[in-house]
C-alpha positions, 0 to 999 in steps of 0.5 A: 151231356151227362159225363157219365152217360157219355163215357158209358156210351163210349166204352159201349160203341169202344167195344162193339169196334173192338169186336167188329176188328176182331171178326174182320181180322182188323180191316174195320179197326175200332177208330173207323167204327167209332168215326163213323158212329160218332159222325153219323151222330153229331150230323143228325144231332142225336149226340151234342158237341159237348158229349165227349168232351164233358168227360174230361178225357180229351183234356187229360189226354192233351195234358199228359196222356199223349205224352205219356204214351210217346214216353212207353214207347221208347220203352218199347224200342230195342236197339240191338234189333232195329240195327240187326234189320237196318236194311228193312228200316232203310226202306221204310224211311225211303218209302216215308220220303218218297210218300212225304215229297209226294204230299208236299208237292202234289197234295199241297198244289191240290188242296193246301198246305194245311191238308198236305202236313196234317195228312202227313203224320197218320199215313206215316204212322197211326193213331198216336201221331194222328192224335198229336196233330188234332191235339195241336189243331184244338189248341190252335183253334182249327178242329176242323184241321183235326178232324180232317187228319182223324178221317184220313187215320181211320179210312187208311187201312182200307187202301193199305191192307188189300195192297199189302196183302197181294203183294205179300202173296206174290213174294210169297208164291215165288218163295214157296216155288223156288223153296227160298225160304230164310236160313235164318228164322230170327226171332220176333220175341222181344227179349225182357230186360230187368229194370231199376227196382222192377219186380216191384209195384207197378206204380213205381214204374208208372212214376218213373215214366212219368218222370222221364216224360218230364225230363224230355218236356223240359229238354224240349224246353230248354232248346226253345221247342228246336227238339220237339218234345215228342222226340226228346220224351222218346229218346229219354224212353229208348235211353232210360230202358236201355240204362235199365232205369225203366222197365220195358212196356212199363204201361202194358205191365202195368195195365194202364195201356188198354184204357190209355189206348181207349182214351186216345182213340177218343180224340178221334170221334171229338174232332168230328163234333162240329162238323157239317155235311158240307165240310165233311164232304168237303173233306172225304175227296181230299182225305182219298187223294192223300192216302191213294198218294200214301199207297203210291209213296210208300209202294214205290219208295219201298220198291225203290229202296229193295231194288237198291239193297237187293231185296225182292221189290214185292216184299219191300214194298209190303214192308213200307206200305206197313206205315200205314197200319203196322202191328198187329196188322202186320201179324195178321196178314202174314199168317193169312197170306201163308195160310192161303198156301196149304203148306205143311205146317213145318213148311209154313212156319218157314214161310211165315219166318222168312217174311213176319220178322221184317213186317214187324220190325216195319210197322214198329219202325214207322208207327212207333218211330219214325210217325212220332218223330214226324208228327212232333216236327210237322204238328207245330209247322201246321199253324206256323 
């Protein structure tokens, strides 16, 4: 297929996903818009199997992009905020335990080793760590094991967001009736940081991630593989921020984020490109029980871990469950749910304030953090 044609046709269906998302207020995300189309296309033969690779973008994105987008991430990372809310980061990783053994005993009795660590990675984070595990399916020739893992990425946030949503509107209702809302009402603005020659031109900032993606890529060398390099590429980030060598959200600033973004949700509709009625049938049972499981892990962890540090069962639950579609999911339903409750506005702003901080910090926490790491560790197992 044409590359130019192709990519044309991308951005177009890109952009009617992103549309779709804005008007359904995120619960059909432009990874399943995108999925579908591109399935419905590669199984009736409208679109060839070459379509997105002859653009060249899933290759870049495979060669650095991915990594590239590990490195901002550290960028991202504020360490002073993730210990001020250490309780909600304790019950995000409890929840992800708990959803983790539940995959590798009763998803891996039911359909295999193969599905239970591939399933792993995107329900316990997202788009980033799903695209490293298809990455790692592609050029360890099992597309098949990718596509499965893309399927699981872009149908979770319809398990996650209505289960979400109602237990956030009980804690909320509780909260508004006995007028408990957070005498402190932290603040959920990142803080800038001046980095080393920031201010400056863009570029040098991009070049300075590029080389502490570098860095990371070598140290993982270096350990023969035993620290993944999507973990020392991170750490390196979160290090050479906090040293103020780089700038925070150095992509974002630079306005390479929104393509680079667009570009790796295109590694999701690629795995879908030799698929066949039968194996995708094949595939939607499994992808279902994996993420009823993930729902089932991560609500009963997180409720677990809330009981434990005294914190209302509901809340904590809604805040581990965020693995599964984190920000700016985790935004929107907040003010949604405090919204539905006709509050003054002073008073909603309260409400807001007592929950929004921990949803955020959640889904930065386990989308950001905790989905990468876990994708660098589990990715290479897979082939193992």
């Amino acid at each position: 297929m044409d590359p130019v044609l192709s990519i044309t046709v991308y951005f177009l269906l890109y952009s009617l996903g992103k549309l779709i998302s804005k008007k359904t207020k995120g619960i059909f995300v432009e990874a399943l818009v995108l999925s579908l189309v591109y399935i419905a296309c590669f199984l009736t033969g409208l679109f060839p199997e070459d379509c997105l690779n002859s653009t060249g973008v899933p290759t870049l994105m495979s060669a650095f992009g991915l990594m590239l987008m590990v490195a901002n991430l550290g960028t991202m990372i504020e360490l002073k905020r993730f210990f001020k809310e250490w309780k909600t980061i304790v019950i995000c990783f409890g929840g992800l335990a708990v959803m983790a053994v539940l995959f590798l005993t009763v998803g891996q009795i039911a359909f295999g080793r193969w599905y239970a660590l591939s399933a792993l990675p995107p329900v316990a984070g997202g788009l980033v760590a799903n695209a490293m595990v298809t990455s790692a399916a592609e050029t360890a020739g099992h597309p098949e094991v990718g596509a499965f893992a893309s399927l699981v990425c872009s149908l979770q946030t319809f398990f996650s967001v209505p289960v979400a949503s109602y237990l956030l509107r009980k804690h909320c209702e509780e909260t508004v009736q006995n007028k408990s809302y957070s005498v402190e009402e932290a603040n959920t603005k990142s803080v800038t940081k001046k980095a080393f020659l920031s201010d400056r031109v863009p570029l040098i900032e991009v070049g300075k991630l590029c080389l502490v993606m570098y860095l990371g890529m070598l140290l993982s060398k270096l350990t023969g593989g035993i620290l993944p390099s999507a973990v020392s590429v991170m750490v390196l980030g979160i290090v050479g921020t906090e040293l103020h060598f780089l700038d925070q959200n150095t992509l974002q600033k630079a306005g390479f984020m929104p393509f680079l973004l667009a570009c790796m949700i295109m590694i999701l509709p690629n795995s879908f490109r030799t698929l066949t009625l039968e194996s995708f049938g094949a595939m939607l049972v499994p992808s279902i029980v994996f993420l009823v499981l993930g729902v089932v892990g991560l609500v009963s962890g997180g409720a677990l871990m809330g009981k434990i540090l005294k914190i209302d069962w509901k809340l904590a639950a809604a805040v581990s469950l965020s693995a599964m579609f984190g920000y700016p999911l985790t935004e929107i339903i907040v003010h949604d749910v405090c919204e539905g409750f006709d509050l003054e506005k002073e008073e909603e702003e309260k409400l807001c304030n007592s929950v929004l901080p921990q949803m955020i910090i959640a889904g930065f926490a386990t989308v950001t953090v905790a989905s990468v790491v876990l994708a660098g560790v589990v990715a290479p197992l897979i082939f193992a």
